[in-house]
C-alpha positions in Angstrom: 72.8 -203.4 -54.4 72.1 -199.9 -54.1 68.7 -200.6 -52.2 70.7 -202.5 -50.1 73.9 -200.1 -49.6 70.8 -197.3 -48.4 69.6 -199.3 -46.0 73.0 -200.3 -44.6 75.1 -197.8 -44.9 78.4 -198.6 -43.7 77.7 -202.3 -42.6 77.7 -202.9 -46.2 80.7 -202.7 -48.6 80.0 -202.8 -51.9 82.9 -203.6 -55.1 82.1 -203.9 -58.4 84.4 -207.5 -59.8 84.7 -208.8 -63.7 85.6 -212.6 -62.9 86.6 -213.0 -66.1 89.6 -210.2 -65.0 92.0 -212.5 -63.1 94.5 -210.2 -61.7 91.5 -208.5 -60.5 89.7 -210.9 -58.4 93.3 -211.0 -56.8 93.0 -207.4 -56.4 89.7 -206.7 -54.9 90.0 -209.5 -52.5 93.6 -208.0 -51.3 91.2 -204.1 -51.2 88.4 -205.7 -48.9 90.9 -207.5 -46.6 92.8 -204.1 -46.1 89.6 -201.9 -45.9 87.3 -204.6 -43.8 90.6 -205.8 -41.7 89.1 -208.9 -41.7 87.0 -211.7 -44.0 85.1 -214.4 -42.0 82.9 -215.9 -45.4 83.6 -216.2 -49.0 81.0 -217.1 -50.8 80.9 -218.3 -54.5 77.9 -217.7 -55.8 78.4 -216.6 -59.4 77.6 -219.1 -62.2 75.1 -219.7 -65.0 73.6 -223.0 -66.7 74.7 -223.6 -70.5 72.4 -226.2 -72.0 72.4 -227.6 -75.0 74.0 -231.1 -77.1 77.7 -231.4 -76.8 78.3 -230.8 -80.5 76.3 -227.8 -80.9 77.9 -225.7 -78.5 80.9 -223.4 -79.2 84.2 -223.4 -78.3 83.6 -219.8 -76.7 80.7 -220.4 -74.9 82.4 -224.0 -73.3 85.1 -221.6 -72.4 83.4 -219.1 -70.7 81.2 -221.9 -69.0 84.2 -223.5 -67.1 85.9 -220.0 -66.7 82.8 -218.4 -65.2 81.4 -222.0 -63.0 85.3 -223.1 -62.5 88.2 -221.1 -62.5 86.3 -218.2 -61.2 85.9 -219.5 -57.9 88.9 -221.4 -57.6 90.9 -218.4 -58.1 88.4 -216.1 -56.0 88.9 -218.8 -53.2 93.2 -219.1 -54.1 93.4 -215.2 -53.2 91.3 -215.2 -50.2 93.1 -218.7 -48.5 96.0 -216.5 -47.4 94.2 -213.9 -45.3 92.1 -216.8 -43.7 94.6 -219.2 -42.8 96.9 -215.5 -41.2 93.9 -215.0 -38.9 93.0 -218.5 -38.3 90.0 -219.5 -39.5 86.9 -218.7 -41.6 84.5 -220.2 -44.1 83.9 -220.9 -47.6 80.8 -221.4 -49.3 80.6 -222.7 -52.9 77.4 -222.8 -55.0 77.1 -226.2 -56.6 73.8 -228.1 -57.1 72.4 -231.3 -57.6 74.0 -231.3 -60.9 77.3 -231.6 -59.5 77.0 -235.3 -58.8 73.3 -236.3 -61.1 73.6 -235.6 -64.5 70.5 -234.4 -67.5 71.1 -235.0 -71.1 72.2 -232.0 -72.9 73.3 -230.4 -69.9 77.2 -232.1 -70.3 79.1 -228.5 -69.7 76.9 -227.4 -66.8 77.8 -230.5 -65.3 81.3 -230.7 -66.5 81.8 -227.5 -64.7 79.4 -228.4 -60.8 81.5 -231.8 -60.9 85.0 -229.9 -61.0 83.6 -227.6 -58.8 82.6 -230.1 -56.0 85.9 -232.2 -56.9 87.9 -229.1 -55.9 86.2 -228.3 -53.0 86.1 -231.6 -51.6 90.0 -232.4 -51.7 90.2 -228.3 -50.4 87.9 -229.1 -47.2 90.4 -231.7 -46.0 94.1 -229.0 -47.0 92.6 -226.1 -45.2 91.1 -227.9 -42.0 94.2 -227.7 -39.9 93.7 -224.0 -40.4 90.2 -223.9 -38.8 88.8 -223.0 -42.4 85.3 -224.7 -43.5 84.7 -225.5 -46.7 81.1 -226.2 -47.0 79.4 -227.1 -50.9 75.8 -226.1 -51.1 73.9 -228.3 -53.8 70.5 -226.6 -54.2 67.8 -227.9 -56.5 64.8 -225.8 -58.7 64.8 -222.6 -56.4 62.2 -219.6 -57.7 64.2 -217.2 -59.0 64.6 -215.8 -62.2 67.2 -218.7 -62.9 65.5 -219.4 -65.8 65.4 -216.1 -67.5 68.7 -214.3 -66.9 70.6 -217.6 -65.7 70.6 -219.8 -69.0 72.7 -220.1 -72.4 71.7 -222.2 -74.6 73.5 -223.6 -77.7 72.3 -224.5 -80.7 70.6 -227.8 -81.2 71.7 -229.8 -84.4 69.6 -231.4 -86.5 71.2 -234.7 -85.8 70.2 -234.2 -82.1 66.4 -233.4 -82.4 63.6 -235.4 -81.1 66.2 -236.7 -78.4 66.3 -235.9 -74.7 67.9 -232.9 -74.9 64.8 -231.2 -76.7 62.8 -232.9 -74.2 64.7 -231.0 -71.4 65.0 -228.0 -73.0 60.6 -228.2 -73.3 60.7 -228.1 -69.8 63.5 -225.8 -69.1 61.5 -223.2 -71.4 57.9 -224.0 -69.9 56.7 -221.4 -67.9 54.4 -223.4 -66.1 56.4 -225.3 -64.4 57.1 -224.0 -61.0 60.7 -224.8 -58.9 59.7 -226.4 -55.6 62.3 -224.4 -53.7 62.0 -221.4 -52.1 65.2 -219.4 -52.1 64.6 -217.3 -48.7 64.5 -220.4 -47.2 67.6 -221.9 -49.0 69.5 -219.1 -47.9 69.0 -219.2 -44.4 70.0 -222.8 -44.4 73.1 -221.9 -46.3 73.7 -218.6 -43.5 73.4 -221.2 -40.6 75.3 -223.7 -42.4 78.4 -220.7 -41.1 78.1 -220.9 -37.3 77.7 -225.1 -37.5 80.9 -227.0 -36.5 82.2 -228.8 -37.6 81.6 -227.4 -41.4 79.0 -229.5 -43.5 80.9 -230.9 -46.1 77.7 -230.6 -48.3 73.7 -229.3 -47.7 71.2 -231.0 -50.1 68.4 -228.0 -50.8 65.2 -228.9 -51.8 63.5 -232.5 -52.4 63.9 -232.4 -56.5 68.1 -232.0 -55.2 67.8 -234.9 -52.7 66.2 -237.2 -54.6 68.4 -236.5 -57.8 71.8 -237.0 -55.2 70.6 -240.1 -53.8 69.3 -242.0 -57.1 72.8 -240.6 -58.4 74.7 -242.1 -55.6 72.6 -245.3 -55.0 73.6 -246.5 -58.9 77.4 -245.6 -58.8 77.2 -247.7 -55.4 75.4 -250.8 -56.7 77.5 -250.4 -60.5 81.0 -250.0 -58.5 79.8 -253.3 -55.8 79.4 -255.1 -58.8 83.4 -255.0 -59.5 84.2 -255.9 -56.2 85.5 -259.2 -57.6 86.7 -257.8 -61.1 88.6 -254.9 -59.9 91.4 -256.6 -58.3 92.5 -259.0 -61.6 94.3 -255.6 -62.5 96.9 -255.8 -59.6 100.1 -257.3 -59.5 99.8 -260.8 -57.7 100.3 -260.3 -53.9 104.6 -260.6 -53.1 105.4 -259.2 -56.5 
């Protein structure tokens, strides 16, 4: 950020925000609204993957995943609604991924937290939108970045829960040889243009690995949920009652 802030100057405001501090996220989003006099973008961008079985991971670090992937945006977005909807309109950005609707073993709380994230997005696109505020959810795949070094937590693998799948996708999260298709530069200029399109894409699949995931993901809940067409119904009361 400093490179940045030298080469900017004064285009660029710079605030330093725990979101694990609460009442501050309130507060630094009231301190750039009254120094900027205006926000057009939020963007939620912070997060981190915790991988690992279900039982080997600690009740801390499932906390801090939901509090850090979940709640941290939610409430960054809550304190920033009021200022957009007073000077009618703007956009918000929230970092999901193909793991917020395709699922890996041993990835349960990672997912746990993309899927609320995408659930609470996707009911907040349709409250805000008579308010000329876009809600757009950004569902990257493998980007190269250093994702895999600074970005991952990962819990403790029992013995019960060795030679499964989740040590299989751990091998590959921990293999330095295989290369993320993506290219971020790229995936951020899609996600910067996403801003001026309107209406607001709901979501923006980026990267192959993220649409094929989404559509394989999509194209078995369609054919599991068709096959209940006739089923689903026996649980109703009988029509006139």
């Amino acid at each position: 950020m400093g490179d940045l802030k030298a080469n900017y100057g004064d285009l660029l405001h710079v605030a330093q925000l725990d979101l694990t501090d609460m009442p501050a996220i309130r507060q630094t989003v009231n301190n750039a609204s009254a120094e900027l006099g205006r926000i057009d973008v939020i963007v939620n961008n912070a997060g981190y993957g915790l991988f690992g079985p279900a039982e080997g991971l600690t009740i801390e670090q499932i906390r801090h995943q939901i509090d850090t992937n979940l709640i941290d945006p939610i409430e960054v977005t809550r304190a920033a609604l009021p200022y957009l909807r007073e000077q009618g309109g703007g956009r918000i950005l929230a970092m999901s991924s193909y793991g917020g609707q395709a699922t890996h073993p041993g990835a349960s709380l990672y997912h746990a937290s993309k899927w609320g994230m995408e659930g609470f997005f996707d009911s907040l696109a349709a409250e805000v939108a008579a308010f000329n505020i876009g809600v757009t959810i950004r569902e990257p795949g493998g980007a190269r970045t250093a994702f895999r070094t600074t970005g991952m937590q990962m819990g403790d693998i029992p013995e019960t829960c060795k030679d499964t799948p989740v040590t299989a996708m751990r091998a590959r999260l921990s293999d330095p040889t295989l290369l993320a298709a993506g290219d971020p530069a790229k995936m951020i200029s899609v996600m910067i243009d996403s801003v001026s399109q309107i209406p607001a894409p709901k979501r923006i699949a980026l990267g192959t690995d993220s649409y094929m995931m989404i559509q394989k993901a999509l194209s078995e809940r369609l054919v599991a949920v068709e096959a209940q067409k006739d089923s689903a119904p026996s649980t109703d009361f009988p029509p006139g009652v």
